[in-house]
KELUMVO-498415 format. One record per residue: residue number from 1; x negated, y, z of N, C-alpha, C, O in turn; residue in one letter. Coordinates in nm, 4 decimals. Layout:
% residues N
+-----+----------+----------+----------+----------+----------+----------+----------+----------+----------+----------+----------+----------+-----+
:   n :       nX :       nY :       nZ :      caX :      caY :      caZ :       cX :       cY :       cZ :       oX :       oY :       oZ : res :
+-----+----------+----------+----------+----------+----------+----------+----------+----------+----------+----------+----------+----------+-----+
: NUM :        X :        Y :        Z :        X :        Y :        Z :        X :        Y :        Z :        X :        Y :        Z :   A :
...
+-----+----------+----------+----------+----------+----------+----------+----------+----------+----------+----------+----------+----------+-----+
This chain:
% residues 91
+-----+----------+----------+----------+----------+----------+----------+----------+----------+----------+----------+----------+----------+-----+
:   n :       nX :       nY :       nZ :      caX :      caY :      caZ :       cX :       cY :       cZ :       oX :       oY :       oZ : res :
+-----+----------+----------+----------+----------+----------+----------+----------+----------+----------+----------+----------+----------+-----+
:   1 :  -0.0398 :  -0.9130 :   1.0873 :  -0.0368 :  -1.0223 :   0.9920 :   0.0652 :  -0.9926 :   0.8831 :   0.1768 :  -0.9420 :   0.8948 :   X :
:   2 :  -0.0157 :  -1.0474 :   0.7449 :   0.1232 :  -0.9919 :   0.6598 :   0.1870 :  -1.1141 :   0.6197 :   0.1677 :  -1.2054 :   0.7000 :   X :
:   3 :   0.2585 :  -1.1441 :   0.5178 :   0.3117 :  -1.2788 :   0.4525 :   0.2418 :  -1.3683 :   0.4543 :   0.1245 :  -1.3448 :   0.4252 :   X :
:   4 :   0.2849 :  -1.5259 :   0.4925 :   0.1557 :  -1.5994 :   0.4880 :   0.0525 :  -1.6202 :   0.5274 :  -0.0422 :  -1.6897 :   0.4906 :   X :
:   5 :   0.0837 :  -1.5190 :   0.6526 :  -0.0045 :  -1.5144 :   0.7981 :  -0.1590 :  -1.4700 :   0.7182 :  -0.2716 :  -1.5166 :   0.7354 :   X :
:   6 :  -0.1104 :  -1.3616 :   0.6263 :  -0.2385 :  -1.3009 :   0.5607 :  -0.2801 :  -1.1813 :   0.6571 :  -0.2092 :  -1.1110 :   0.7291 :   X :
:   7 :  -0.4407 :  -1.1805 :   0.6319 :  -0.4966 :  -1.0621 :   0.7321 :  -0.5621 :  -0.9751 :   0.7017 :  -0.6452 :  -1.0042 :   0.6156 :   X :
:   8 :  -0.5625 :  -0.8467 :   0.7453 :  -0.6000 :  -0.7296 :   0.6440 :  -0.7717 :  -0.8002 :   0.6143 :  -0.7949 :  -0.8165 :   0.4945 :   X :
:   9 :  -0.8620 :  -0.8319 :   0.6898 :  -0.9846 :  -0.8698 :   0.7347 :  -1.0224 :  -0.9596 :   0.6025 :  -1.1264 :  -0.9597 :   0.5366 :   X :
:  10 :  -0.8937 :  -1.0414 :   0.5855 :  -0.9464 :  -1.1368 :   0.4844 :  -0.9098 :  -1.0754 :   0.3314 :  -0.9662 :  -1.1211 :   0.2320 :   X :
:  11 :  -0.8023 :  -0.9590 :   0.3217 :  -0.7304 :  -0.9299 :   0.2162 :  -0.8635 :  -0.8269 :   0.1963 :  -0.8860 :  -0.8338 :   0.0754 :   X :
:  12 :  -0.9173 :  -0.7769 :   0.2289 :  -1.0058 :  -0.6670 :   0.2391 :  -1.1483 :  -0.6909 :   0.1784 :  -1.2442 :  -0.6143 :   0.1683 :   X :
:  13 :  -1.1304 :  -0.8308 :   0.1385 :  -1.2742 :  -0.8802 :   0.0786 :  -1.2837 :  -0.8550 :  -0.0484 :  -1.1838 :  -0.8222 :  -0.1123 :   X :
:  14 :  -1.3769 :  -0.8638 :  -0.0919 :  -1.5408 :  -0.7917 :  -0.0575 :  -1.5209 :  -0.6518 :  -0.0647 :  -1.6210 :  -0.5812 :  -0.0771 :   X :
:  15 :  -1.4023 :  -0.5965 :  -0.0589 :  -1.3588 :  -0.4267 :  -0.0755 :  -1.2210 :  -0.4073 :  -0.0510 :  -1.1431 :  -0.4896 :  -0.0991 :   X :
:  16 :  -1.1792 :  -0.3169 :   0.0125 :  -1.0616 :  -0.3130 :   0.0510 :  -0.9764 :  -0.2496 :  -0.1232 :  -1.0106 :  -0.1545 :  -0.1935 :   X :
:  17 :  -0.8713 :  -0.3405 :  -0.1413 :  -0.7793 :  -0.2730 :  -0.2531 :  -0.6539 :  -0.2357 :  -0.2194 :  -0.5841 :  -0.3122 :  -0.1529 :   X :
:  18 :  -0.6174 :  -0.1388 :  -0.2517 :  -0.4689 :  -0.0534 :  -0.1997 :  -0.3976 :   0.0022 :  -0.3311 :  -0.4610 :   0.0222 :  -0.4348 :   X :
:  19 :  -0.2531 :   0.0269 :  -0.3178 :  -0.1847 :   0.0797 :  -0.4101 :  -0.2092 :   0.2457 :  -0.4095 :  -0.0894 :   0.2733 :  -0.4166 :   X :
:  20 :  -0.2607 :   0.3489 :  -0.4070 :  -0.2355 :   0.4798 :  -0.3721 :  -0.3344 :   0.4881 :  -0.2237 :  -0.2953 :   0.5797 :  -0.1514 :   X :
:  21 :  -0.4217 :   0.4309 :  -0.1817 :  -0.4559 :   0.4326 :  -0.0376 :  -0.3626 :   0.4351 :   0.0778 :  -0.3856 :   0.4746 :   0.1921 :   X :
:  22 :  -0.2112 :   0.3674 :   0.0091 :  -0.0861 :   0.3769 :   0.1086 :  -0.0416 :   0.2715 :   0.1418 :   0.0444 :   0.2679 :   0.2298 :   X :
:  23 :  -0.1045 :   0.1137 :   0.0580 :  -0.0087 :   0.0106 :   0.0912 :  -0.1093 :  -0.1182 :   0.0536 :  -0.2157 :  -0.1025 :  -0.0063 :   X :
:  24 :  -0.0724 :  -0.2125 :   0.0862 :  -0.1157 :  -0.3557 :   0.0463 :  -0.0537 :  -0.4208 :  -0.0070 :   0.0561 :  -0.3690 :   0.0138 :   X :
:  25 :  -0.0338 :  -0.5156 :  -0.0751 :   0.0457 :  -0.6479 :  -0.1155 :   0.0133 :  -0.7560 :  -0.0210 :  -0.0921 :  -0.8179 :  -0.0068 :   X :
:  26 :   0.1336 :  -0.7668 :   0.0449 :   0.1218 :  -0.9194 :   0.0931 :   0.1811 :  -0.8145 :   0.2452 :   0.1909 :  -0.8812 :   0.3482 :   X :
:  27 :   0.2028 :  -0.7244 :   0.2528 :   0.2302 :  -0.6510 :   0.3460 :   0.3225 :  -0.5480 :   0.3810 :   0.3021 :  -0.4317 :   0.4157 :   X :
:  28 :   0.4339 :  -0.6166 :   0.3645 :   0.5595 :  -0.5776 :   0.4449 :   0.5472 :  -0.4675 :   0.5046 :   0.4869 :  -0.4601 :   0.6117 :   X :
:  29 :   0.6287 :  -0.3132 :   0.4169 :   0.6681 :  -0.1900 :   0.5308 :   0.5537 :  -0.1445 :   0.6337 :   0.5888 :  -0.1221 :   0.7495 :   X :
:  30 :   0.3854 :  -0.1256 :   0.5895 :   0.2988 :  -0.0941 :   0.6410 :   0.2181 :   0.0216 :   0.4956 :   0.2179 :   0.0266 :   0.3726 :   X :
:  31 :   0.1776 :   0.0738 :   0.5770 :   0.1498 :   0.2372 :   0.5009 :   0.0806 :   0.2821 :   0.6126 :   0.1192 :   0.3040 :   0.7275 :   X :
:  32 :  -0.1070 :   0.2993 :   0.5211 :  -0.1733 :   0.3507 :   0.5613 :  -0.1822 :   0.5006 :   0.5585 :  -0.1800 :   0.5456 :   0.4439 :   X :
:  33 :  -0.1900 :   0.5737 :   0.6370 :  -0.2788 :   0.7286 :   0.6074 :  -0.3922 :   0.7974 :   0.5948 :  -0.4273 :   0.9080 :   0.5537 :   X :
:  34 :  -0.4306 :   0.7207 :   0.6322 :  -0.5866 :   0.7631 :   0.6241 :  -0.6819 :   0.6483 :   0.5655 :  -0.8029 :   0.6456 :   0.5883 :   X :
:  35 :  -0.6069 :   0.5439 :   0.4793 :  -0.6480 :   0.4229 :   0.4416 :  -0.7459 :   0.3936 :   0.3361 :  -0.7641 :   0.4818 :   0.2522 :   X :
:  36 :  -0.7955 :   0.3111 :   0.3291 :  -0.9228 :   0.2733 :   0.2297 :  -0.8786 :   0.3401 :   0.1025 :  -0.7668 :   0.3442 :   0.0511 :   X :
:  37 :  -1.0197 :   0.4032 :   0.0555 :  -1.0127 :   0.4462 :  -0.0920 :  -0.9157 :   0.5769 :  -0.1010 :  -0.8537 :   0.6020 :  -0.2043 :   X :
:  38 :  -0.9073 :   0.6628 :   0.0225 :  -0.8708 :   0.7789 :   0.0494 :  -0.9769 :   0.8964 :   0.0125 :  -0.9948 :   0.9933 :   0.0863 :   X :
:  39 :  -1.0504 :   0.8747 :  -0.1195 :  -1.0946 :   0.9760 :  -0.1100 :  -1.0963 :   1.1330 :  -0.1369 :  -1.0104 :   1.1404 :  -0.2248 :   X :
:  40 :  -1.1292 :   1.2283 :  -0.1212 :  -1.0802 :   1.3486 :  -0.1340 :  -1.2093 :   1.4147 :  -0.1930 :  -1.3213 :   1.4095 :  -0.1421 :   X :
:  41 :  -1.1693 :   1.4862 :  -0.3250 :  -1.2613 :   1.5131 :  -0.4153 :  -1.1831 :   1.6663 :  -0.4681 :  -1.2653 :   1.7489 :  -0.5078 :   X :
:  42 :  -1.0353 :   1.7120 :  -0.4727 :  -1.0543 :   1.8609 :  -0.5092 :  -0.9075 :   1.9154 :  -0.4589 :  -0.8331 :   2.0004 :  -0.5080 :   X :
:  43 :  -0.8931 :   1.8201 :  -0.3232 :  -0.7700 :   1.9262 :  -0.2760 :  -0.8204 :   1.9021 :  -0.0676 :  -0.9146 :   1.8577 :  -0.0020 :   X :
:  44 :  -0.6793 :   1.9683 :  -0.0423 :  -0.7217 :   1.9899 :   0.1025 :  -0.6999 :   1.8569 :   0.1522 :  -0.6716 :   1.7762 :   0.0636 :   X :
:  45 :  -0.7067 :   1.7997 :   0.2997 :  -0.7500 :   1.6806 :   0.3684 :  -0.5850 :   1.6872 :   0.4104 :  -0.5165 :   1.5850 :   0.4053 :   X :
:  46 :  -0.5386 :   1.7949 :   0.4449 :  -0.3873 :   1.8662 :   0.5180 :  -0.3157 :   1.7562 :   0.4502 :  -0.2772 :   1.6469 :   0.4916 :   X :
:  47 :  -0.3058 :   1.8313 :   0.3008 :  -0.2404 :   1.8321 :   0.1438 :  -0.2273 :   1.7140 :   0.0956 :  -0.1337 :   1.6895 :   0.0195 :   X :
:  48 :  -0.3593 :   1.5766 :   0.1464 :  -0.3623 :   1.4683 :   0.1089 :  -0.2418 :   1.3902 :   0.2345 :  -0.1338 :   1.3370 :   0.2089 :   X :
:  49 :  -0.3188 :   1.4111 :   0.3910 :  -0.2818 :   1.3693 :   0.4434 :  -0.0843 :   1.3769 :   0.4682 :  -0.0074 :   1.2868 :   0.5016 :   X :
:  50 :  -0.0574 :   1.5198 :   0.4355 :   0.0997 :   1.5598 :   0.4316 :   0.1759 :   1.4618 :   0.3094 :   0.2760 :   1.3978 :   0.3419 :   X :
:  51 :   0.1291 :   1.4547 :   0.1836 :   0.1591 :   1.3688 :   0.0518 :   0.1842 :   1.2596 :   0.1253 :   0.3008 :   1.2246 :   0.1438 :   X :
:  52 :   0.0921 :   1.1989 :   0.1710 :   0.0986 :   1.0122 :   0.2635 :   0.2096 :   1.0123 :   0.3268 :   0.3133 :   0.9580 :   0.2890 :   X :
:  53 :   0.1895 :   1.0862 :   0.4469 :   0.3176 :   1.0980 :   0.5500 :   0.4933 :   1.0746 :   0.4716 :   0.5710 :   0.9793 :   0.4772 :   X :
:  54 :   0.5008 :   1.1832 :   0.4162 :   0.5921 :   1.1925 :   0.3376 :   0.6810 :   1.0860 :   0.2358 :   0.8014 :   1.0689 :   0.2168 :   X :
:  55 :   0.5544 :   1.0233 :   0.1804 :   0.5848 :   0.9073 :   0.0973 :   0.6355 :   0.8168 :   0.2146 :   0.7499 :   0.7715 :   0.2203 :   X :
:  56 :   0.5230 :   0.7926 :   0.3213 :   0.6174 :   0.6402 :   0.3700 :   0.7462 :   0.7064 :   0.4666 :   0.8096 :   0.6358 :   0.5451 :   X :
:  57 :   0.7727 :   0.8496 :   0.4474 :   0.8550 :   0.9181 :   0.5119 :   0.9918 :   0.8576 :   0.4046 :   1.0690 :   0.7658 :   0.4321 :   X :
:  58 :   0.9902 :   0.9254 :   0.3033 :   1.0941 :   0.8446 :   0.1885 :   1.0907 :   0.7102 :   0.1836 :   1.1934 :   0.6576 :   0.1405 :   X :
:  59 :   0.9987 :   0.6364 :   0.2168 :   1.0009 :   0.5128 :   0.1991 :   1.0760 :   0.4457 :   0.2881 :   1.1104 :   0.3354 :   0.2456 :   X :
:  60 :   1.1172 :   0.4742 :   0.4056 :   1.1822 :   0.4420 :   0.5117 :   1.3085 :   0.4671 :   0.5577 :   1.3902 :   0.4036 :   0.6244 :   X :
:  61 :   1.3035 :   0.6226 :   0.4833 :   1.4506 :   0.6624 :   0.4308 :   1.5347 :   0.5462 :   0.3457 :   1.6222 :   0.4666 :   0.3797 :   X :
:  62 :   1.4888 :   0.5648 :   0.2594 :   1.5124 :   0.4489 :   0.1212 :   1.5666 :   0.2972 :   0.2344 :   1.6808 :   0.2539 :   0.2502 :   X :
:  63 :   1.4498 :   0.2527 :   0.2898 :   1.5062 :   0.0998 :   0.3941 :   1.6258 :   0.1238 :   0.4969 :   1.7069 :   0.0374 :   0.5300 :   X :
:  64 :   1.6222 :   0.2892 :   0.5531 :   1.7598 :   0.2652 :   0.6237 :   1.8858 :   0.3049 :   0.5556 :   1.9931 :   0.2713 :   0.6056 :   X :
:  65 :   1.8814 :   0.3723 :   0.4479 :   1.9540 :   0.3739 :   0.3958 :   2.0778 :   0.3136 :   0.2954 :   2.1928 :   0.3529 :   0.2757 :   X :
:  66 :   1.9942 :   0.1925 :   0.2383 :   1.9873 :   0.0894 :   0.1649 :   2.0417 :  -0.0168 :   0.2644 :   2.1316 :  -0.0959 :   0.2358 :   X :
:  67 :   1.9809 :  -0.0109 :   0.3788 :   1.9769 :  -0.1432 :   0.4389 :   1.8835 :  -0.2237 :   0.4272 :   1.8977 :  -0.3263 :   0.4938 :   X :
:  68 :   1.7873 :  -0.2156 :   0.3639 :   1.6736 :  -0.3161 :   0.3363 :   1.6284 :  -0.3582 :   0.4304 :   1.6718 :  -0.2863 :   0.5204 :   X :
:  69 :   1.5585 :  -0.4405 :   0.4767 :   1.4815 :  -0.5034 :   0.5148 :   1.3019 :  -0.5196 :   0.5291 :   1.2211 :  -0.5476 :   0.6177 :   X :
:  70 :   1.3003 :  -0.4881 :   0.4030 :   1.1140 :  -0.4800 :   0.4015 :   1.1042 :  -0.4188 :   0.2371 :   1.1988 :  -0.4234 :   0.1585 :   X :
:  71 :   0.9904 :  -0.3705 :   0.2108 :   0.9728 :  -0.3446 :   0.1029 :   0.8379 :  -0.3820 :   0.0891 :   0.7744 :  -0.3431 :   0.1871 :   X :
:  72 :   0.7601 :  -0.4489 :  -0.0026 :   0.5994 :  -0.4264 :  -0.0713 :   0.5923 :  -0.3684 :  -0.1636 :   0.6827 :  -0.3116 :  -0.2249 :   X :
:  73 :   0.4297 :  -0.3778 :  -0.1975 :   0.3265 :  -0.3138 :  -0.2688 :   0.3756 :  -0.4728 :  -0.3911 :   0.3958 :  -0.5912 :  -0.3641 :   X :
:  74 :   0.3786 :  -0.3834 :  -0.5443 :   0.3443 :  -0.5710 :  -0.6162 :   0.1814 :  -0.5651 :  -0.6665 :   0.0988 :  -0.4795 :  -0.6982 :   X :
:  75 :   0.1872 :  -0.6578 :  -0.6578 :   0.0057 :  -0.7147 :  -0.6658 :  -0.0496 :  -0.6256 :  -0.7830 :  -0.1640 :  -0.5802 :  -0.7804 :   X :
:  76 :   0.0213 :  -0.6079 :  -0.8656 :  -0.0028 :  -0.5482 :  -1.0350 :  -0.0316 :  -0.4077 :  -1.0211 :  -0.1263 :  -0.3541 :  -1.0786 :   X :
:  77 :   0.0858 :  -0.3199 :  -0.9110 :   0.0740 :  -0.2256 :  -0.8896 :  -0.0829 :  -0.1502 :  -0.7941 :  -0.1435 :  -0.0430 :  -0.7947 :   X :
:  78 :  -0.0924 :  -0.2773 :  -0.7251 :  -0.2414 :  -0.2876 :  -0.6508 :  -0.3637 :  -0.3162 :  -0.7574 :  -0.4654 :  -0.2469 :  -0.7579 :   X :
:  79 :  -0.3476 :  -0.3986 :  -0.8248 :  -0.4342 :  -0.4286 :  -0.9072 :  -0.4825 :  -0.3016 :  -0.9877 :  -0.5970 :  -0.2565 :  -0.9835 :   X :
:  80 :  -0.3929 :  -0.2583 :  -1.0507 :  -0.4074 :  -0.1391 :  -1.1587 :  -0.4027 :  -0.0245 :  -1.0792 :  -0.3493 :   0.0630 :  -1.1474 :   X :
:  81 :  -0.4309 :   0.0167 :  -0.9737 :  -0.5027 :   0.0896 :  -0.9145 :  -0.6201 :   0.0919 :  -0.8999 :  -0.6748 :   0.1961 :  -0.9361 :   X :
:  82 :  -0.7161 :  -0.0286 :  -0.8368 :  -0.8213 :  -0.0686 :  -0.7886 :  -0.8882 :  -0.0723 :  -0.9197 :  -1.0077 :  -0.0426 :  -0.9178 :   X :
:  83 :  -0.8281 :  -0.1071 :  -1.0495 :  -0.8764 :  -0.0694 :  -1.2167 :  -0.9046 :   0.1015 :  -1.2630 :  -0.9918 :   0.1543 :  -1.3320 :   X :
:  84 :  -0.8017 :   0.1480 :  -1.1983 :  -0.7983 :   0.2711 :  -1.2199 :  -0.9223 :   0.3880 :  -1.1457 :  -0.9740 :   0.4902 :  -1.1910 :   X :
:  85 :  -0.9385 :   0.3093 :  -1.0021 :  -1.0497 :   0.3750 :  -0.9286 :  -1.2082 :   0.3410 :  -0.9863 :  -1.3089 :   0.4114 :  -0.9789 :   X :
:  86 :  -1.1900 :   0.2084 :  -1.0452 :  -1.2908 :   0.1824 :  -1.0793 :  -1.4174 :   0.2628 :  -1.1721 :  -1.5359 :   0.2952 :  -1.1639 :   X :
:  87 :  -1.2597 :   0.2704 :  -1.2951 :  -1.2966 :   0.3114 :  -1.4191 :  -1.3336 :   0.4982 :  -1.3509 :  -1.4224 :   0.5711 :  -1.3951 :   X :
:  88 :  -1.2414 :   0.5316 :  -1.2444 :  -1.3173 :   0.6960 :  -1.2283 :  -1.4499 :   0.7076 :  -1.1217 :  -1.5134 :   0.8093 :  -1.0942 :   X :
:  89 :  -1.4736 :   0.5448 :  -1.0621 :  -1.6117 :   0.5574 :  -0.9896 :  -1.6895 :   0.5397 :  -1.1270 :  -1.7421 :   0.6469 :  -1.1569 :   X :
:  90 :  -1.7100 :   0.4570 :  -1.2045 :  -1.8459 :   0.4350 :  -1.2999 :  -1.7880 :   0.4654 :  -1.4574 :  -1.7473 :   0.3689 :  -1.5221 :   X :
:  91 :  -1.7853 :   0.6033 :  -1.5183 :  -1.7298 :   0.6077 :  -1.6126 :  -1.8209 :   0.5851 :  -1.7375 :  -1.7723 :   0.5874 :  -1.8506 :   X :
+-----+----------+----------+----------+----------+----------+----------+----------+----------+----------+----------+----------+----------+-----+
């Protein structure tokens, strides 16, 4: 459950939208790897999958380091992704 007792199930309608295929909004310090809209079109699966790791690898660095607490995705940053995939599915 993320903020607001939001659920991927319902956030996921009618298409799942992600920042990078790594994150959600509304969802607290969760990082997918193999997550929606992962697709792989001209490098290795390794190469994609190692990039992911890594990121929420720094990303976690960053929270213990800091001290933080939680970090999100902002909606805008999700948004203008899901714009961005769009425009390279139907150009």
């Amino acid at each position: 459950m993320g903020k607001g007792s939001a659920s991927l199930q319902e956030k996921f309608k009618p298409h799942p939208v992600t920042y990078l295929s790594l994150c959600v909004d509304e969802f607290p310090n969760c990082f997918f790897i193999g997550g929606p809209n992962a697709l792989l079109t001209s490098a290795s699966y390794m190469t994609l999958l190692d990039k992911k790791v890594m990121y929420a690898v720094e990303a976690t660095r960053k929270l213990q380091r800091e001290r933080i607490k939680s970090m999100v995705v902002k909606k805008d940053a999700v948004d203008d992704f899901d714009e961005y995939l769009e425009v390279c599915r139907f150009p």
